[in-house]
N, C-alpha and C positions, 0 to 999 in steps of 0.2 A: 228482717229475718228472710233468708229464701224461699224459695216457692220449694224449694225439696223438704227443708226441715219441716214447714208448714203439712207438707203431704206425709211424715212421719207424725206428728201431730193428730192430724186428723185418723192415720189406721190407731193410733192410741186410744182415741178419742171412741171406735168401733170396739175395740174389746172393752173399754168402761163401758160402752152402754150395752154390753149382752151380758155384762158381769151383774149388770144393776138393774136387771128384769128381773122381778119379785117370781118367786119360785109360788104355784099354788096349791091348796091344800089337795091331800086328795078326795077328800066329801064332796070338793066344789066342783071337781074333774066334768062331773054329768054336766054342770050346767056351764062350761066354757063358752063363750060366747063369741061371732069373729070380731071385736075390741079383743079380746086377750090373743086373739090368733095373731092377731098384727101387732102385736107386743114381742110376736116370739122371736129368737135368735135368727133365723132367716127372714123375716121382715124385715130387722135390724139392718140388717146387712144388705138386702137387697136396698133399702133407701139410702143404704150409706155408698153404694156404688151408682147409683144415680146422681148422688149428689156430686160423689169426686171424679164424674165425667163432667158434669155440668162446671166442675169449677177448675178441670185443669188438662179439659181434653185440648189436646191428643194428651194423651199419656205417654208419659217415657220409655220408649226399647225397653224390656227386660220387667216393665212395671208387676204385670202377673207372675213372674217368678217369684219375685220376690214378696210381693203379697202373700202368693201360696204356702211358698217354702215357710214365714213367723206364722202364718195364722194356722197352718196345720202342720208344727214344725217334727210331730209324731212320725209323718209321711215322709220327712225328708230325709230318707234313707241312705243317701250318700255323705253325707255329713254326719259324722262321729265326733265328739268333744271329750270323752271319759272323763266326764265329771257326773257327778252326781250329790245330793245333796251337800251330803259331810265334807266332800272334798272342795265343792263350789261354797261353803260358805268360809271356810279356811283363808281362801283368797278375795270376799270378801272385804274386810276389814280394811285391807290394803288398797281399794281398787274404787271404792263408793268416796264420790266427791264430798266435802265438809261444806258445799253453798246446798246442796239439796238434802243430803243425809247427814242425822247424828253416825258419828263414826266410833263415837265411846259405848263400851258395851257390846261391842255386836260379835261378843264369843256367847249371849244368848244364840244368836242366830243356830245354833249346834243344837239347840234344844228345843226345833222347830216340829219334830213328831212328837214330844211328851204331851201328855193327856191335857193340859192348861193349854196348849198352845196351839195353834188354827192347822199344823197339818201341812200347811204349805210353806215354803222359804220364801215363793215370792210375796206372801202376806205378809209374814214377820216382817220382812227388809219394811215394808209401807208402815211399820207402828214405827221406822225413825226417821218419817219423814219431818221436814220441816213445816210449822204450821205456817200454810197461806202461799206454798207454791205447786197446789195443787194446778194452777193452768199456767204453768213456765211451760214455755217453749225451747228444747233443748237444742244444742248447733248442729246436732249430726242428721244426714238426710236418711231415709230408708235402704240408700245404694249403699251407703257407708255403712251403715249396720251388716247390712248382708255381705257386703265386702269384710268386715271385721270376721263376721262368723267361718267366712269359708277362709280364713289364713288360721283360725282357733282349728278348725275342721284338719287343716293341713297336718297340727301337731300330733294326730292320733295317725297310730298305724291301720284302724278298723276304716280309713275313710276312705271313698273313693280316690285311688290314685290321680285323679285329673285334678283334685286339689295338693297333693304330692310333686305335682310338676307345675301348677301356677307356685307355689311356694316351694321350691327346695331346700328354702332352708329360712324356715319358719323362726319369727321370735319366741321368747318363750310362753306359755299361757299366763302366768302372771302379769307381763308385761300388756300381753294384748287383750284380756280382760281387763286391766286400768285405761286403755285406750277405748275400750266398748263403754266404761261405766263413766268413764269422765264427763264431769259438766250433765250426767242425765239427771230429770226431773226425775220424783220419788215413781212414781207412775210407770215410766219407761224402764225403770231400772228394776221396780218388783214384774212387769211382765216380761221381758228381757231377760231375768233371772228363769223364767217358768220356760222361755222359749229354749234355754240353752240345757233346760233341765226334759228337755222333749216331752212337757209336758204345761199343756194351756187349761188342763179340767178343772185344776183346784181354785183357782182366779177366775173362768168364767161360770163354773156351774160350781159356786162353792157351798158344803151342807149349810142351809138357809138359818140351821138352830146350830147351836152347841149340847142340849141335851139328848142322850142317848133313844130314852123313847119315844120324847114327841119328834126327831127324824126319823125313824123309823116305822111308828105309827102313824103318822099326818101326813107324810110325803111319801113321793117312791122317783125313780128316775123319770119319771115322765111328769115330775110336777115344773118341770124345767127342759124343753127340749133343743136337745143339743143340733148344733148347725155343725152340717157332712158336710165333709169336701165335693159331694156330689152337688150337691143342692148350691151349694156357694157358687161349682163352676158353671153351675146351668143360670143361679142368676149376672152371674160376671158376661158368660155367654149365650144368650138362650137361644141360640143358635144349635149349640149342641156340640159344637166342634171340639173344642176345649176337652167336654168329657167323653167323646169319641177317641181324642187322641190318646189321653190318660189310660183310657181303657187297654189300648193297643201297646202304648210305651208307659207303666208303669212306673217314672219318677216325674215332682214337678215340673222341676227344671224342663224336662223334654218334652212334657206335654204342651208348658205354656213356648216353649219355643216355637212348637208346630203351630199352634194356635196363631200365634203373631207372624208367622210366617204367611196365614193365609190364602194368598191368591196361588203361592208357588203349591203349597200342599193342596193337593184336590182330594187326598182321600187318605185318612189316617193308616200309615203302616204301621208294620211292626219296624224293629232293627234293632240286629245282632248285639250284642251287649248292653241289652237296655229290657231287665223285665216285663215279662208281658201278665197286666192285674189277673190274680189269679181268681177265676169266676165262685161267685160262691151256690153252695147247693142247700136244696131242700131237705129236712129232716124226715123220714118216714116212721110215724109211729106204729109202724104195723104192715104187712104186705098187700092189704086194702087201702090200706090211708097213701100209700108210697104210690101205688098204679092210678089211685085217683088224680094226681098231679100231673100227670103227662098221657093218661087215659083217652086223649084226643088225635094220639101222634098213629105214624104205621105199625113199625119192629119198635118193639122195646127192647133190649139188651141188659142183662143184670152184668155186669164188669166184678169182678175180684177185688176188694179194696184190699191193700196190703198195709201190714203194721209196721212203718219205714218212715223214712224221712223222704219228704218232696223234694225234688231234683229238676228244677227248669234248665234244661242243656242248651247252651247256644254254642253253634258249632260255625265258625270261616276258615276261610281261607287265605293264606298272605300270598303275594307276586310268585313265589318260590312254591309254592305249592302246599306250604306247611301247616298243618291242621294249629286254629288258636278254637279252646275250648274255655266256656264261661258256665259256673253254676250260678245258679240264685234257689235260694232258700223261697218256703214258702213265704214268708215275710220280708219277703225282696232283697234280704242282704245279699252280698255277695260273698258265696260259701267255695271259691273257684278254687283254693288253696284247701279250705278245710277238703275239700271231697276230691282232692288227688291220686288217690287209692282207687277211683273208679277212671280217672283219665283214660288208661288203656281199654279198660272195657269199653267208653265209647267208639273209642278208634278202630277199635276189632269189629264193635256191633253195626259200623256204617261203612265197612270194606268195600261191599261191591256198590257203594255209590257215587257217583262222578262225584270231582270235588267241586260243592256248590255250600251254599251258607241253608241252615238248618235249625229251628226251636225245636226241640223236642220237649213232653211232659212225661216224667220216671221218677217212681219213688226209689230210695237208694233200700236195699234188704240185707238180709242177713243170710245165705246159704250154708245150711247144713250138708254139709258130703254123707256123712254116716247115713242118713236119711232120703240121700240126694231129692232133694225139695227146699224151699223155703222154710226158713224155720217159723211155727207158728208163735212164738213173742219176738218176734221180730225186734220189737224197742229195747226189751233185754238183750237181745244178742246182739244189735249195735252196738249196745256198750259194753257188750264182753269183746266184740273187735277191737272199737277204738281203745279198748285197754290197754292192749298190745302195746300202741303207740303213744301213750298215755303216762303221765308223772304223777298225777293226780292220784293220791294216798288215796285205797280207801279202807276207813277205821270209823269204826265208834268210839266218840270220846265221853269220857262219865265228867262232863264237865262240872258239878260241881259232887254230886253222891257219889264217890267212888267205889265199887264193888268189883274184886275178881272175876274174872268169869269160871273159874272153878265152878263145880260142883250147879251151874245152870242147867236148863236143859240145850239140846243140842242137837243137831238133826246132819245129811248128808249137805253140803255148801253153804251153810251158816254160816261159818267163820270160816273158810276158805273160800278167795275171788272162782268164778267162774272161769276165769282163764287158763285154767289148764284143759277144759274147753274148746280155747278158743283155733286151737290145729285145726278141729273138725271144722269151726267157722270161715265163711270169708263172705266179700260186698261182694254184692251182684245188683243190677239194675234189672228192675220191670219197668218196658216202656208200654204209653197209653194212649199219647195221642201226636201228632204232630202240626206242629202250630204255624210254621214259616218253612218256605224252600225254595231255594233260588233267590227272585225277587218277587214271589206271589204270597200273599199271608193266604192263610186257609182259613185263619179264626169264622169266615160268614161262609162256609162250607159245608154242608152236614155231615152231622158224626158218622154216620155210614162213609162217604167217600173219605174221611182222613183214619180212619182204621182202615183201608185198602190201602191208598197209600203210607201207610204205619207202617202195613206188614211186607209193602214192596223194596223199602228202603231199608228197614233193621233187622240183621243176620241173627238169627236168635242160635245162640250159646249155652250148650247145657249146664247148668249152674252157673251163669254169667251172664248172660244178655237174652233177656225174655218177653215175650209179649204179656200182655195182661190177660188174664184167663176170661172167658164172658161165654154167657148161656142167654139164649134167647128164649124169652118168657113169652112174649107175645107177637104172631105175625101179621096183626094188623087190624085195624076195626073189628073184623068178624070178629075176631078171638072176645069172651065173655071175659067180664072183670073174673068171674068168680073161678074159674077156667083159668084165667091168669095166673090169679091170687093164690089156687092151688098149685101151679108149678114155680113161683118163685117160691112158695114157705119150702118145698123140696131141694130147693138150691139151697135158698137162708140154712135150714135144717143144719146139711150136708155142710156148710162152710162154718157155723158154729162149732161144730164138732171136731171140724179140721183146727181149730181152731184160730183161723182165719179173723180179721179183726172185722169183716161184713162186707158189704157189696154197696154199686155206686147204679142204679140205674139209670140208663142213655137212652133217649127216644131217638132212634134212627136220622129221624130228621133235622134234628136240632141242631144249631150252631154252636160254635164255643160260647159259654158265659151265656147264653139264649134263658131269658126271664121270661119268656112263656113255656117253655119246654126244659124246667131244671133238670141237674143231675140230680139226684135224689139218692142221698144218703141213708145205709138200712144197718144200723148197730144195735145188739141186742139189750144194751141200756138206755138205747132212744125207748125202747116198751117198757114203758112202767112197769117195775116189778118184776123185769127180766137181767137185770144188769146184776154183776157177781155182789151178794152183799153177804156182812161180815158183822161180827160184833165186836167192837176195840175200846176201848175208854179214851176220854178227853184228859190230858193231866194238864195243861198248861194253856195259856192263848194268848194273842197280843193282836195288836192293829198294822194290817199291811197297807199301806200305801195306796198300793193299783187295786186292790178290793175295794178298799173304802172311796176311792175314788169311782168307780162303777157304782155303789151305792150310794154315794153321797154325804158320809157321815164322817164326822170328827174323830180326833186320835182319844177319844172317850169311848169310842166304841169296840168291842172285841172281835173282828172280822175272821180273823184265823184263828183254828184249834189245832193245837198239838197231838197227834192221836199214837198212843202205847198202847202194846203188848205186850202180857206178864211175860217174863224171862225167866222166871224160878218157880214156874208152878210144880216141876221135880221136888225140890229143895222144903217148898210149903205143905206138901206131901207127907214129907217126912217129918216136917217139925211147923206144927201151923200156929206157931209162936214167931215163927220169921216175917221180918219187913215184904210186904209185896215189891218184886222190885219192876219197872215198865221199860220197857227201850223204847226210846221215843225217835224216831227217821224218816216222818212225813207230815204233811200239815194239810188240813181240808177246811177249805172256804166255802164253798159250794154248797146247796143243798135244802136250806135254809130259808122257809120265807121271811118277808122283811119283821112279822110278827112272831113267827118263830122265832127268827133270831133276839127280838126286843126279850121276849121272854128267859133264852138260853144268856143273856147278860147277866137279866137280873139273878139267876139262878146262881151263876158263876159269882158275882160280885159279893154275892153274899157270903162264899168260902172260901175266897182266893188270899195269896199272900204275895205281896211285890218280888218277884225274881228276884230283886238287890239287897234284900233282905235277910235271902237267904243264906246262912253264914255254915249250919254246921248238917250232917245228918239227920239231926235228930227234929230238925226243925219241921221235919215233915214225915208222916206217916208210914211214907213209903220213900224206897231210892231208885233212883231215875239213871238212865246213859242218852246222852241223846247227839244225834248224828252232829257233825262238827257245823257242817254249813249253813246249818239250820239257824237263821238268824234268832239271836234269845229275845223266848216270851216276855212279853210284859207281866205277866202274873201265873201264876202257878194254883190250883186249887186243891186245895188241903184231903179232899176226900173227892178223887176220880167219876168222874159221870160216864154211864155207858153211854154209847150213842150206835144205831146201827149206821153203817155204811153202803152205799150202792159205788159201782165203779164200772168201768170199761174193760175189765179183765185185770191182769198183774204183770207189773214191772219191774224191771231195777233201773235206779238210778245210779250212772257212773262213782259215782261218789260212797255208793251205798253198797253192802252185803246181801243184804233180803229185801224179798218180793214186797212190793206195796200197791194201794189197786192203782188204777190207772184212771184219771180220771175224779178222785174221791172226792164225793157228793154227802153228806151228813141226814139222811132220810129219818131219822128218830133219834130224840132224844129219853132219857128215861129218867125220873128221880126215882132216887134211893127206894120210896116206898114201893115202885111200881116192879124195876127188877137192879139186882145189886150190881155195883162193880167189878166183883169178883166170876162175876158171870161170863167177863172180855176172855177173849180169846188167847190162849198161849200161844207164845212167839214159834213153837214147834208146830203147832196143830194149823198155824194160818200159813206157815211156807209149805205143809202138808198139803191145805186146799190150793194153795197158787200152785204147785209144783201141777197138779191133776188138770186147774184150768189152764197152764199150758201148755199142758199136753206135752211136758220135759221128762226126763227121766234122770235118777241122782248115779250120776257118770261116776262120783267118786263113792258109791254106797257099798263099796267093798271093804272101804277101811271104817263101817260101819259095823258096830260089835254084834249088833242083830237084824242081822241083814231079813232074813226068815221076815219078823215081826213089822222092820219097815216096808218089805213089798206089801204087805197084807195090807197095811194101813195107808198106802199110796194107792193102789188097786183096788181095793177093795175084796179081794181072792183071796182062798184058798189055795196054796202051794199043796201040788202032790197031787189034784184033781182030775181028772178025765179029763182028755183034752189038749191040744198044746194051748201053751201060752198065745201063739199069733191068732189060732180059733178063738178061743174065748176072746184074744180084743177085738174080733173082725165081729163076731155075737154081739159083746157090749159095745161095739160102735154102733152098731146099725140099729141096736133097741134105742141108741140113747139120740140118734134122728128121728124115731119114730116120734119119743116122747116130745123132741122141739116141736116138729112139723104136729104135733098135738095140741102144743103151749100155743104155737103162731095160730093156726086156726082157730081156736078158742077168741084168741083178741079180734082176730077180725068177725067172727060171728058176732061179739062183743059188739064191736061197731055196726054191723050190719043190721043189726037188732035194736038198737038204739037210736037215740033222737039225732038224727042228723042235724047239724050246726053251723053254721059259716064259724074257719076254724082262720089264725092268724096263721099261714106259714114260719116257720122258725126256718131261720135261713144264717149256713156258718159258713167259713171258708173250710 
């Protein structure tokens, strides 16, 4: 056998044994010992790359790429396959060799998420393995593999074009799926199937039980810890370079090139077309807790967070002069095509600058003209833009209760899109920072000098091309926390009320991505108890995938809830012999602790009835509509649980008519005895509170038959009153900052008065 296959073998050989570290309880957590520490997945792995220098150094050109790209095949973002379970196991059948796998039966394989079944496809494919070739050694080497994947890669239109032009004309995936699975051992072929499915959690951290509450009582995600690509490249390199470079060029591929390039690279760049990792920021629970964190620096600057989509711009230039423009999504796709609607605005916002090559950091928005400002839900009026240019129906379908909408209640934009709207709308970018220029990165530059040159290089454009708003909180040591702390709750206040999605604090000094000096993120559902909450009922729930994989638990467990709103509370009114009926068009995972949740099962299981069961009406208490794309529940619960809700304000999704929170977090559950079902919110009364927390007004509330009755109840006013209408909102704006900067004070006296703690930073992108 070759020394390459053998080096495929042995990375095999690394995810068996991070798979096969015994997960520990969590009673036993206090008494860890370092024996269990050197047990864990980066142990693993750093002895396993010790040993495969010792046993085949030098290593081969390209060796860490390809390392990187299987074992963290989540990251490798340039590679697209569009497969996904249901689809990858179809081709299956056809593709899995008859000397390593039973090939009879494997339309089981389809039935890898029901509740008997482990959850994962690449598990199932291992229950057909053949017994006793658990250590075959297969013919293909690790360059083959990765060579397979990036011609699978080619057949997807979502993949980086440079696999579009090594293969122009790709076979087809059938074919080159039986060429990746031929002749593999059972092993190779269940991780292989995980790799293709970008996803290695359910194989190496898979739920230790199959029963619902002793995983959720006994363990938690730390009874197993997971190995980061961070931690991998610092033991791969502990030099640092590696994840120097990653930092700066954001895909494997490019990092491990720089890396192996070595002597030529002296110092990790950026370059144009090539994401740059987006740093991530500290959470603030409060405007005490937020300035405690960077409390050491000069200026602090509170920035405007905007409610948008992130926009990394990479701007060159070709021989001819011709602008080439590149997006990347927060999560590093390449979004260069989706966000073409904004092309010209960049080209307008960097007119008077020589033409040179440029990163820029801009969230893409939403601009109101009628308003002339940013619209404050932003994420809804994205997708009342992208409507415009959009195929994408959107409807509620009463998938199996069918009921008229007759005679429901009914409010202004319920059943008609926002898009008539959408005149008044268009994109605009807010830019924030800039990251490259020329050939100089600024990333090790402090945030003071790259907002200079931010605001020297981008043309700001009224409704089109803008800087990011930012107030200066603190000018430097003298300034007192508490002195601080009172002038950001007066910013927070104020931007609350604008309804602004919160603010991003910068200490002047600080670098990009700088982990002693976070940005520090301040949203008003980071405060406990401050975030928009609601009261809706649970009617349905099933197990997702990417939850339970976070959590760790089997497709026995109920990770996601379907959450309704009565639709007929009019209709019940009048006749409260009528079926309750619920629209059901959002689901919350969130919220939940691991014992909450053990308990919200057993609740559930006790009065659920199989979705497929469901055959007529009457089989259920009540009738249901629920949004199309909403993948169907596993079970349905005969009598609705209220549960309250927390969220990050309210949204719509493209797909969707009404407001749903943002963010939705499940903070309380109630049985029956404690407060009823009937108690949830009607579908008119919760687009009432969304409508107020976005601070929108119902553009179409003319063809509203009681226009009178809906302002009152949108306002809360009196029509006819003293006053005009703009005084009294200018009054009830300014009472209703006093009240925040009253709430935010409060929490920070909170804090200041209580037992100080060494606290974990929570840190997100």
């Amino acid at each position: 056998m070759s020394r390459e296959c053998h080096f495929l073998f042995s990375f095999v050989s690394l995810l068996c044994q991070i798979a096969n570290i015994r997960a520990t309880l969590t009673s036993s957590h206090s008494n860890r010992s370092g024996s269990s520490r050197s047990h864990s997945a980066h142990a693993v792995a750093t002895r396993w790359i010790e040993a495969l220098r010792n046993r085949y150094s030098p290593l081969p050109r390209g060796t860490t790429a390809h390392v990187l790209r299987l074992l963290f095949p989540e990251e490798d973002t340039p590679r697209k396959y569009d497969l996904q379970e249901a689809r990858l196991a179809s081709y299956l059948g056809e593709c899995l060799d008859s000397s390593t796998v039973f090939t009879r039966d494997t339309k089981q394989l389809q039935s890898w998420s029901k509740e008997r079944f482990s959850g994962c496809l690449g598990e199932e494919l291992l229950k057909f393995s053949v017994p006793g070739t658990e250590d075959v050694v297969g013919p293909k080497s690790l360059q083959e593999i990765d060579a397979l994947l990036d011609e699978l890669a080619a057949t997807s239109k979502f993949s980086d074009k440079s696999f579009g032009d090594a293969y122009p004309t790709p076979r087809p995936k059938a074919i080159i799926l039986r060429s990746l699975y031929s002749s593999l051992p059972a092993a190779d072929a269940s991780y292989l199937t995980q790799i293709i499915l970008k996803d290695l959690r359910p194989l190496l951290y898979a739920p230790p039980v199959a029963l619902t509450s002793h995983v959720l009582l006994d363990y938690n995600t730390t009874s197993k810890q997971v190995l980061t690509k961070e931690e991998f490249m610092v033991s791969w390199d502990p030099s640092k370079m590696l994840l120097r470079m990653y930092n700066v060029r954001a895909r494997l591929d490019e990092a491990a090139m720089g890396f192996e390039a070595g002597g030529v690279l002296t110092q990790a760049q950026p370059r144009c077309g090539v994401p740059i990792e987006v740093p991530k920021s500290a959470k603030g629970r409060c405007p005490q807790h937020a300035l405690e964190l960077i409390e050491s620096c000069d200026k602090i600057w509170a920035e405007t967070k905007y409610d948008g989509e992130r926009a990394q711009i990479h701007v060159s230039y070709d021989q001819n002069g011709k602008m080439n423009i590149m997006i990347f999504s927060k999560s590093k796709r390449d979004s260069t095509m989706d966000r073409i609607a904004v092309h010209s605005i960049v080209k307008d916002a960097l007119v008077a600058m020589p033409p040179q090559q440029i990163i820029l950091d801009a969230e893409m928005v939403a601009y109101s003209e009628q308003k002339e400002s940013i619209d404050g839900s932003s994420s809804l009026s994205l997708a009342v833009v992208c409507e415009c240019e959009s195929t994408i129906p959107r409807v509620l379908a009463n998938t199996r209760a069918h009921i008229p909408y007759g005679g429901r209640d009914t409010c202004p934009s319920l059943h008609s899109n926002d898009s008539s709207n959408s005149k008044d709308l268009h994109l605009a970018l807010v830019f924030f920072d800039v990251l490259f220029l020329g050939y100089a990165s600024y990333l090790n530059v402090p945030y003071a000098s790259r907002r200079a040159l931010l605001e020297s290089v981008v043309c700001e454009i009224p409704g089109r091309s803008m800087i990011a708003e930012r107030t200066l909180i603190s000018n430097g040591p003298g300034v007192s926390i508490e002195r601080a702390s009172q002038r950001l709750r007066e910013v927070w206040a104020q931007k609350i009320v604008e309804c602004e999605e919160g603010l991003v604090l910068k200490a002047g000094e600080s670098f990009y991505g700088d982990w002693k000096l976070p940005w520090v993120k301040l949203k008003k559902d980071y405060v406990p108890g401050y975030g928009d909450t609601i009261d809706l009922v649970v009617v349905a729930a099933g197990w997702d995938k990417d939850r339970a994989r976070e959590l760790r638990v089997p497709p026995a467990t109920l990770t996601t809830f379907y959450v309704g709103a009565l639709g007929n509370s009019s209709q019940m009114m009048a006749n409260p012999d009528s079926k309750p009926h619920y629209v059901i068009y959002f689901t919350a995972s969130y919220g939940l602790t691991r014992e909450q949740l053990e308990e919200f099962n057993f609740w559930m299981r006790a009065d659920t009835v199989e979705s497929q069961s469901i055959r007529e009406p009457d089989d259920l208490p009540y009738t249901y509509s629920m949004l199309k794309v909403l993948p169907t529940p596993s079970v349905f619960v005969r009598s609705p649980i209220l549960v309250e809700l927390c969220g990050a304000g309210f949204t719509k999704s493209p797909q969707c008519k009404y407001y749903e929170l943002r963010f939705p977090r499940i903070t309380k559950t109630f049985r029956p005895s404690e407060r009823s079902f009937t108690e949830c919110l009607a579908l008119r009364e919760l687009q009432t509170i969304a409508y107020e927390a976005v601070g929108r007004e119902a553009h179409d509330a003319d063809n509203y038959k009681d226009l009178e009755e809906w302002s009152k109840c949108l306002w809360g006013k009196q029509s006819g009153t003293g006053g005009t209408q703009s005084e009294a909102r200018n009054v009830g704006r300014q009472k209703t900052i006093e009240e925040w900067e009253q709430k935010l004070e409060t929490v920070d006296l909170q804090r200041r008065n209580g037992k100080r703690k060494r606290e974990d930073v929570d840190m997100s992108q």
